[in-house]
Backbone as numpy.savetxt, mean C-alpha at the origin, in Angstrom:
# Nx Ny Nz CAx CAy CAz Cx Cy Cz
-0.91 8.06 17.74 -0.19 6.80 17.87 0.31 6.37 16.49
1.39 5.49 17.04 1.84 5.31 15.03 2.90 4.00 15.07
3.12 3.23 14.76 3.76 1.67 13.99 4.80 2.18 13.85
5.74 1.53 14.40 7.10 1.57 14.38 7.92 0.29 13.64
8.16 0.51 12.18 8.65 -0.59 11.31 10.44 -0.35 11.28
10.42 -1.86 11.85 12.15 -1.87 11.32 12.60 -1.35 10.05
14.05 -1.10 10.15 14.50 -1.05 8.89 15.78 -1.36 8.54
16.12 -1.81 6.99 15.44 -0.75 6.11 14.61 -1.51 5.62
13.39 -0.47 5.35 11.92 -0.68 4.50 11.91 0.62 3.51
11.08 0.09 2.88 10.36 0.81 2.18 9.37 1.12 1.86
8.94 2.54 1.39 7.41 3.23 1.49 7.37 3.34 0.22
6.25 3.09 -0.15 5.70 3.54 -1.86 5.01 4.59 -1.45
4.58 5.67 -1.85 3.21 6.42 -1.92 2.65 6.95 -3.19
1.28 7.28 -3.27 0.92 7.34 -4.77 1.44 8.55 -4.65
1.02 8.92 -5.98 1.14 10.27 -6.68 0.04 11.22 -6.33
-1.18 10.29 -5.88 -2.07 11.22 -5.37 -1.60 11.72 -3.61
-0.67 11.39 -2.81 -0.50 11.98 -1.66 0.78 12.58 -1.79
1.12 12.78 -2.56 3.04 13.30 -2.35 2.64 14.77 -2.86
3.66 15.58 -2.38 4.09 17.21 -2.47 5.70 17.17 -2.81
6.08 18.58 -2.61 7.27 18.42 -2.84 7.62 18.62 -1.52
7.05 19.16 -0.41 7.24 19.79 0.98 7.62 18.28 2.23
6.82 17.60 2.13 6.06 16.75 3.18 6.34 15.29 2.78
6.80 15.15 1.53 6.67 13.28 0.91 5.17 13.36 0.44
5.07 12.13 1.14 3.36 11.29 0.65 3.66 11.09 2.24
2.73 12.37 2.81 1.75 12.32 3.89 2.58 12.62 5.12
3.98 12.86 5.02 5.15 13.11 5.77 5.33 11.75 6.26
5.39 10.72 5.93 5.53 9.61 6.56 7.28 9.24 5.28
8.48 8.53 6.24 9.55 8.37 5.56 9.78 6.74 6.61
10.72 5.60 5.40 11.42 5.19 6.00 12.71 5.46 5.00
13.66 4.10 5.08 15.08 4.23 4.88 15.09 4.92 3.36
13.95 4.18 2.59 13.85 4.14 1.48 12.01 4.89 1.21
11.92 5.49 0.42 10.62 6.53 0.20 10.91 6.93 -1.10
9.63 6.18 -1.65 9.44 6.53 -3.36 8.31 7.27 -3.45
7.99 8.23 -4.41 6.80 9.02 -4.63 6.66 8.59 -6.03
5.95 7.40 -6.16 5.68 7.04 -7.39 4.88 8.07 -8.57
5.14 8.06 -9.86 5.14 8.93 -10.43 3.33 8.27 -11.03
2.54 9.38 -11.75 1.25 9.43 -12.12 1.06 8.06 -13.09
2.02 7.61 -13.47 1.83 6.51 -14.36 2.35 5.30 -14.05
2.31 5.17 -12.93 2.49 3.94 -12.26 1.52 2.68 -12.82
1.95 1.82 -12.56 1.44 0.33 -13.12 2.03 -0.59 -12.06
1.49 -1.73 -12.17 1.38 -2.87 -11.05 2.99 -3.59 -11.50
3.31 -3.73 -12.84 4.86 -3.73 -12.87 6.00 -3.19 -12.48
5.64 -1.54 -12.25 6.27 -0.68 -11.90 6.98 -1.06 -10.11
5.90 -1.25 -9.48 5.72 -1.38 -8.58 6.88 -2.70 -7.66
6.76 -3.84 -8.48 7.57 -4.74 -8.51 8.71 -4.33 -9.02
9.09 -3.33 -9.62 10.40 -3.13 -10.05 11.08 -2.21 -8.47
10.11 -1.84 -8.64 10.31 -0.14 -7.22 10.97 -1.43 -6.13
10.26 -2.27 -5.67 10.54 -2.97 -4.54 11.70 -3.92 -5.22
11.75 -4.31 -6.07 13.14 -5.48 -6.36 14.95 -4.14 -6.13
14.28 -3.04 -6.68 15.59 -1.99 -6.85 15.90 -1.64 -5.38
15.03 -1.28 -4.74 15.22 -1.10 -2.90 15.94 -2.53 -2.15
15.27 -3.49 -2.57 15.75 -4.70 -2.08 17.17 -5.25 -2.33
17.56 -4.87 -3.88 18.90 -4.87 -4.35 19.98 -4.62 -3.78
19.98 -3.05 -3.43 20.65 -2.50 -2.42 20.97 -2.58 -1.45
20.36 -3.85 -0.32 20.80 -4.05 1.13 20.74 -5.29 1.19
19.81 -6.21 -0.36 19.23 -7.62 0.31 18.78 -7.63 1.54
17.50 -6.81 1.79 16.87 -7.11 2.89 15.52 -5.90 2.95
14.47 -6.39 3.02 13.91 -5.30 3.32 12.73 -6.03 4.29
12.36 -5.38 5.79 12.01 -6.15 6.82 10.47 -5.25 6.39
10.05 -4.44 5.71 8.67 -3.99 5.61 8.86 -3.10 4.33
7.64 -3.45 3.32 7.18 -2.52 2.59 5.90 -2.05 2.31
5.61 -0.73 2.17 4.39 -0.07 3.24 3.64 0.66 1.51
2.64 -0.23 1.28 1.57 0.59 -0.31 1.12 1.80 0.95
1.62 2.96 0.05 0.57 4.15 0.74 -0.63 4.82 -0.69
-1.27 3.90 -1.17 -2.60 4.24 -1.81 -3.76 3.82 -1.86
-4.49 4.55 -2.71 -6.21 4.44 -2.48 -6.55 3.14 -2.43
-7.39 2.74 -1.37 -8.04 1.03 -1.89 -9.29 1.56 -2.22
-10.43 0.33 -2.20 -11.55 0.16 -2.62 -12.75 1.53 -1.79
-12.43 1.63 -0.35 -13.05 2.28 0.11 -14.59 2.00 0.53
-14.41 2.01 1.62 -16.43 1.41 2.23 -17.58 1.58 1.44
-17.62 2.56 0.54 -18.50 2.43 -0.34 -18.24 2.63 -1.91
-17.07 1.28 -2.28 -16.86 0.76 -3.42 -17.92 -0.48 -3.94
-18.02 -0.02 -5.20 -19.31 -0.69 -5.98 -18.48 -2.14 -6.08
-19.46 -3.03 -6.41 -19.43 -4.63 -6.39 -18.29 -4.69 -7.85
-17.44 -5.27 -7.69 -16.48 -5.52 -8.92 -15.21 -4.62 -8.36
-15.12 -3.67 -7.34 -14.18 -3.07 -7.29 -13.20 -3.07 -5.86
-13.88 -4.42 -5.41 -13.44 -4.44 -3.71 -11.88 -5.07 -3.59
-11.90 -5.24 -5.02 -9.70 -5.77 -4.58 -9.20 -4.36 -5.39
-9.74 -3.79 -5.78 -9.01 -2.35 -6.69 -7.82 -1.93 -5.86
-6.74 -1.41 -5.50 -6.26 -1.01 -5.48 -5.09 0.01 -6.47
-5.48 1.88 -6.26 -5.26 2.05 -7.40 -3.73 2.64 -7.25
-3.28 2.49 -8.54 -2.08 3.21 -8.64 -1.48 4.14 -9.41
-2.07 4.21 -10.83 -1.70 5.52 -11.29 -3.00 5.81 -12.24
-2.62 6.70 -13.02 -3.94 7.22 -14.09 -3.23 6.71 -15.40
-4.31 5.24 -16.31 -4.03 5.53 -17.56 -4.67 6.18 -18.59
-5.57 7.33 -17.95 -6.01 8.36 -19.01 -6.74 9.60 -18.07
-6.08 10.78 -18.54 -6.08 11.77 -17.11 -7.74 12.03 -17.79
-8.30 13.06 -16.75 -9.97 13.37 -17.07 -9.49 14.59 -18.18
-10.93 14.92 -18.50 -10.93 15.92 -19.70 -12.33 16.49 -19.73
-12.39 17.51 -19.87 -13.98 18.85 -20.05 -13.96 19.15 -18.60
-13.45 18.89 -17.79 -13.52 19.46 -16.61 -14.59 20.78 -16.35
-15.75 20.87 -15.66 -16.55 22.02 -15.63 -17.42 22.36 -16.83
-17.58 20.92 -18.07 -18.02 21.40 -18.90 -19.49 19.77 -19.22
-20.64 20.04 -20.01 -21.11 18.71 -19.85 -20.41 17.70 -20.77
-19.21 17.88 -21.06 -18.31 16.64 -21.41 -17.56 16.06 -20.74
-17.44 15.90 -19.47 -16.45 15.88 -18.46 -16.18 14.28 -18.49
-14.57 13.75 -18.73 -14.52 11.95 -18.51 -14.06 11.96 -17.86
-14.21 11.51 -16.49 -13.46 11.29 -15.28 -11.77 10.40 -15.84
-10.78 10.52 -14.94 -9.35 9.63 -15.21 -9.86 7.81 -15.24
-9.25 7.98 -15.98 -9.67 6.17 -15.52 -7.91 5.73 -14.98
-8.17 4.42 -14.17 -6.78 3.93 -13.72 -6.06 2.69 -13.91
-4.74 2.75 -13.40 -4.19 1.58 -13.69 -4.40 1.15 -11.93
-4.41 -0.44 -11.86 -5.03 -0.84 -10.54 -4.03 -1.86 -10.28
-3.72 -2.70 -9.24 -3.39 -3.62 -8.09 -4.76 -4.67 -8.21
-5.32 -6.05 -8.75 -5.90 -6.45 -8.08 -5.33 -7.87 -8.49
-6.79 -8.72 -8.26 -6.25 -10.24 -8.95 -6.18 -10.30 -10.03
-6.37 -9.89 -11.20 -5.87 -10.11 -12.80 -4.50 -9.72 -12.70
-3.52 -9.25 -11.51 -2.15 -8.84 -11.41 -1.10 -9.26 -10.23
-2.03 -9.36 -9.69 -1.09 -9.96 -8.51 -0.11 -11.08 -8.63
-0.32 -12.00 -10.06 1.02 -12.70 -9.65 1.81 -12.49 -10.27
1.94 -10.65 -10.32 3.23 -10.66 -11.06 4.78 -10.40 -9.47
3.63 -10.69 -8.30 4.69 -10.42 -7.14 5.14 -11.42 -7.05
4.94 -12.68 -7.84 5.60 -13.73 -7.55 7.39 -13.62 -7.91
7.73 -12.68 -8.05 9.11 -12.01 -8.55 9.67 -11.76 -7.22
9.10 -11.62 -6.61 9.59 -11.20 -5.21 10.27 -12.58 -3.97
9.29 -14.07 -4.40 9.53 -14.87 -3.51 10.96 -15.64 -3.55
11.29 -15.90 -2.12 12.47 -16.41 -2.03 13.44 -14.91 -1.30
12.61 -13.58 -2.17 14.05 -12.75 -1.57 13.64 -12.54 0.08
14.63 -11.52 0.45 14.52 -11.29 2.23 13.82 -10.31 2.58
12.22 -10.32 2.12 11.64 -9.53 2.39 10.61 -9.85 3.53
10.22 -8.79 4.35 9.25 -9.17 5.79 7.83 -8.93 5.04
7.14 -8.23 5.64 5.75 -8.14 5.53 5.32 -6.63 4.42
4.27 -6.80 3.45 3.73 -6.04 2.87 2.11 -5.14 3.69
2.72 -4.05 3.94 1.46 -2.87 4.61 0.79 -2.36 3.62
-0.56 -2.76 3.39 -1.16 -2.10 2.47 -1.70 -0.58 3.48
-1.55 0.59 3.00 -2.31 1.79 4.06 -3.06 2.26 2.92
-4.27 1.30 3.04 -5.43 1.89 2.01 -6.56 1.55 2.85
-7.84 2.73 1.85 -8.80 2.44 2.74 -9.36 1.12 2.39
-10.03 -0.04 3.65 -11.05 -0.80 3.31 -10.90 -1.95 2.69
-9.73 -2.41 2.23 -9.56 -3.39 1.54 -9.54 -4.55 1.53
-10.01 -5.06 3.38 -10.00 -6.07 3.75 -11.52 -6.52 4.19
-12.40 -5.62 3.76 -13.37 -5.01 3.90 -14.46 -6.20 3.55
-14.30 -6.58 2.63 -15.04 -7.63 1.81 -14.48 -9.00 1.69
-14.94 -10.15 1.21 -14.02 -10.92 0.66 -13.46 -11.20 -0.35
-13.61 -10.27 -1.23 -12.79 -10.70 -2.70 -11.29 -9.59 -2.72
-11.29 -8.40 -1.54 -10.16 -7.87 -1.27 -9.30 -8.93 -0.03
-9.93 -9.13 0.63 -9.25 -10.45 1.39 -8.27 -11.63 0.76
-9.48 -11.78 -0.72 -8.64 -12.92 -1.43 -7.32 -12.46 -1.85
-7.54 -10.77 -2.20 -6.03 -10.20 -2.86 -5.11 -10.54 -2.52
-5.21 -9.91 -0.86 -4.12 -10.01 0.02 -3.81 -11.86 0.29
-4.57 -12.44 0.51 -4.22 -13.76 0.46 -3.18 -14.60 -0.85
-3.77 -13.96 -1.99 -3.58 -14.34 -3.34 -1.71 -13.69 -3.14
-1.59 -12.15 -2.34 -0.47 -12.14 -2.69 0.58 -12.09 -1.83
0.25 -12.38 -0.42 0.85 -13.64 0.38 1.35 -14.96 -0.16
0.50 -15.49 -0.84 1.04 -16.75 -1.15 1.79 -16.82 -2.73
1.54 -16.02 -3.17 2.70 -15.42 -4.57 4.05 -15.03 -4.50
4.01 -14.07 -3.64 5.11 -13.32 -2.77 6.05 -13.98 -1.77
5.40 -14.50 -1.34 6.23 -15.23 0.44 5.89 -14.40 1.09
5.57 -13.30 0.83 5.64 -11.85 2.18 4.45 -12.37 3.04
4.06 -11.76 4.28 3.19 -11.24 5.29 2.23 -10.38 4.40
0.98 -10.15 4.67 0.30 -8.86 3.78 -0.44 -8.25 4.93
-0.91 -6.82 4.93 -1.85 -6.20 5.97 -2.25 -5.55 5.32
-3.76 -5.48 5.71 -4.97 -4.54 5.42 -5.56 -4.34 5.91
-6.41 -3.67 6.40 -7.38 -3.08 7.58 -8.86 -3.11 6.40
-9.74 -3.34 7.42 -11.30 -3.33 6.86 -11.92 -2.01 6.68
-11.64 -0.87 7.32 -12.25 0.02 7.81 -11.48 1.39 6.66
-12.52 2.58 6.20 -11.46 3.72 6.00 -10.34 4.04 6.76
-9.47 4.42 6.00 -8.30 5.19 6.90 -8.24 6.80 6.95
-7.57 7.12 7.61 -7.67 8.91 7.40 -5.93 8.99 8.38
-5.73 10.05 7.36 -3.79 10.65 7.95 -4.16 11.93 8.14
-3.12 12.53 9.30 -3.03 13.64 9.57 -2.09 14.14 8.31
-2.04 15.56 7.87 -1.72 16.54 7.14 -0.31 16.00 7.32
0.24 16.22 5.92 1.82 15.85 5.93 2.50 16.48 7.01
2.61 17.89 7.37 3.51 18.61 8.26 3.04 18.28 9.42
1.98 17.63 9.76 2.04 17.33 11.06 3.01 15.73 11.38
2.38 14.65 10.42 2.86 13.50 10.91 4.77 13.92 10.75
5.52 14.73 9.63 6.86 15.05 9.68 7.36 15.83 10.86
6.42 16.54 11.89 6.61 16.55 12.80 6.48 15.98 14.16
5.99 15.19 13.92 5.57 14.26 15.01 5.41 12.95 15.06
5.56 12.35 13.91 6.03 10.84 13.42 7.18 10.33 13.29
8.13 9.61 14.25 9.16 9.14 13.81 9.78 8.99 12.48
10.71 9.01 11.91 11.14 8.24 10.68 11.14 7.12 11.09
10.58 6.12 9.42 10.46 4.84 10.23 8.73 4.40 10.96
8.05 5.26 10.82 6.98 4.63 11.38 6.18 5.13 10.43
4.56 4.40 10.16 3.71 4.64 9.54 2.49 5.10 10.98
1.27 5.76 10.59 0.21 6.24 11.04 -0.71 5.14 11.45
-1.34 4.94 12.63 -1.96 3.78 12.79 -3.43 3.79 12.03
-3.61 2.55 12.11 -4.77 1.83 11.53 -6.14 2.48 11.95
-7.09 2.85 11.31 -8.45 2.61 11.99 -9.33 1.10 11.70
-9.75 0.95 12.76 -10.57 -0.03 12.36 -10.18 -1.52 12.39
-10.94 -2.35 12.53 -10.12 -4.17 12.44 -9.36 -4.17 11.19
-8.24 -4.90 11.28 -6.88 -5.50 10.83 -6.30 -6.15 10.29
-6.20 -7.16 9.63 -5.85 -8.44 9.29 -4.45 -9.08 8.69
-4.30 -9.89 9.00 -2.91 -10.26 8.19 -2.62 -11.31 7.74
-1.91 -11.96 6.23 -2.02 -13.01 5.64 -0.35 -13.56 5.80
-0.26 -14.86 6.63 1.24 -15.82 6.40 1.79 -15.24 5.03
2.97 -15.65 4.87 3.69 -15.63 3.91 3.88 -16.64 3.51
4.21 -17.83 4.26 4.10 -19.18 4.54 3.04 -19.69 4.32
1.90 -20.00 4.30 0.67 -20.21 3.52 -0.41 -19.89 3.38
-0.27 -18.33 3.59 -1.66 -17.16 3.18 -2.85 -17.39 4.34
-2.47 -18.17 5.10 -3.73 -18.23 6.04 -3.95 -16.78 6.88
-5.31 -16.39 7.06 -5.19 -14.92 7.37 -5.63 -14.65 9.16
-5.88 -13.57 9.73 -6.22 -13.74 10.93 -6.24 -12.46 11.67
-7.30 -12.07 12.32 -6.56 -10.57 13.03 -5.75 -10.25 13.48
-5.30 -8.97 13.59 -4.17 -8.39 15.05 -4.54 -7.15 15.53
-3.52 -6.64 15.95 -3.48 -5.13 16.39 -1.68 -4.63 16.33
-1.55 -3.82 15.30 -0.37 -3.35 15.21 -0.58 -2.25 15.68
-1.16 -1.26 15.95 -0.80 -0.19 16.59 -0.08 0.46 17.57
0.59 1.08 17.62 1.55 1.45 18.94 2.76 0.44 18.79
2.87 -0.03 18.81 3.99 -1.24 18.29 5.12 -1.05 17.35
6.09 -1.89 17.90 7.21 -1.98 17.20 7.41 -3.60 16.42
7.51 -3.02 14.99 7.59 -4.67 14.24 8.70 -4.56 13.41
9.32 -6.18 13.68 10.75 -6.56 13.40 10.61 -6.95 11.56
């Protein structure tokens, strides 16, 4: 089953799901960016003001990256990540530093306040878990009411089928449904509340 988003929208996806074969996860709408490894939370706002430019209008834009994840440690439940600002190093050796990242949370979120006023619909976060807690709740609330947009996040991990399958069997235009409860924040005044988008077509 899979969400059928008007368009034109636009898809971000990290750098951690894109190929050169498939996109990020075979999922496309009008507009599909494969954000590059050094992405930043500015970047991001630029990606969506340049898509928006072009039609004045964008009725959905869909984050396809990592959130916090069900078993993210205390301090990291609004993380949302987006690129690497320092790749790992010793790999296989006992020096090994994992990447550290550049993130999406509340020390950044109002830089979407760049966005309000334009003709944009609702922001899809497709990460795992992020609604999970309440200080990822506040995100999405925080950037509902920054933004003007709609925000969605689901509580629960997510999991996608293999790029070549959803490019074969996913509309253009639609994203992969949700696992798990749902949520969604006004644009109009961040108040939040469940749903069920799945199977569905949204304007």
């Amino acid at each position: 089953m899979s969400i059928a988003l008007a368009q034109p929208s636009l898809l971000l996806n990290s750098y951690a799901f894109t190929d050169d074969v498939f996109g990020g996860c075979g999922m496309f709408m009008d507009t599909t960016w494969n954000c590059p490894k050094t992405t930043r939370c500015q970047d991001i706002v630029t990606y969506i003001l340049w898509a928006y430019n072009k039609t004045k209008r964008l009725h959905h834009v869909v984050f396809n990256f990592h959130g916090p994840g069900e078993d993210a440690k205390p301090g990291e439940h609004d993380k949302v990540q987006l690129g690497e600002a320092t790749p790992e190093s010793g790999f296989g050796t006992n020096h090994y530093t994992p990447p550290s990242y550049f993130y999406l949370d509340l020390s950044n979120v109002s830089l979407f306040s760049a966005l309000k006023g334009k003709n944009i619909g609702t922001i899809w976060f497709h990460s795992c878990a992020l609604a999970m807690h309440m200080k990822g709740k506040y995100l999405c609330q925080r950037m509902a009411e920054v933004s003007g947009c709609s925000v969605v996040a689901a509580e629960e991990d997510q999991s996608e089928w293999l790029g070549f399958v959803n490019l074969i069997f996913m509309p253009r235009g639609s994203i992969d449904d949700y696992e798990g409860p749902v949520n969604v924040w006004s644009g109009k005044d961040g108040i939040g509340r469940r749903f069920s988008p799945n199977g569905r077509y949204w304007t």
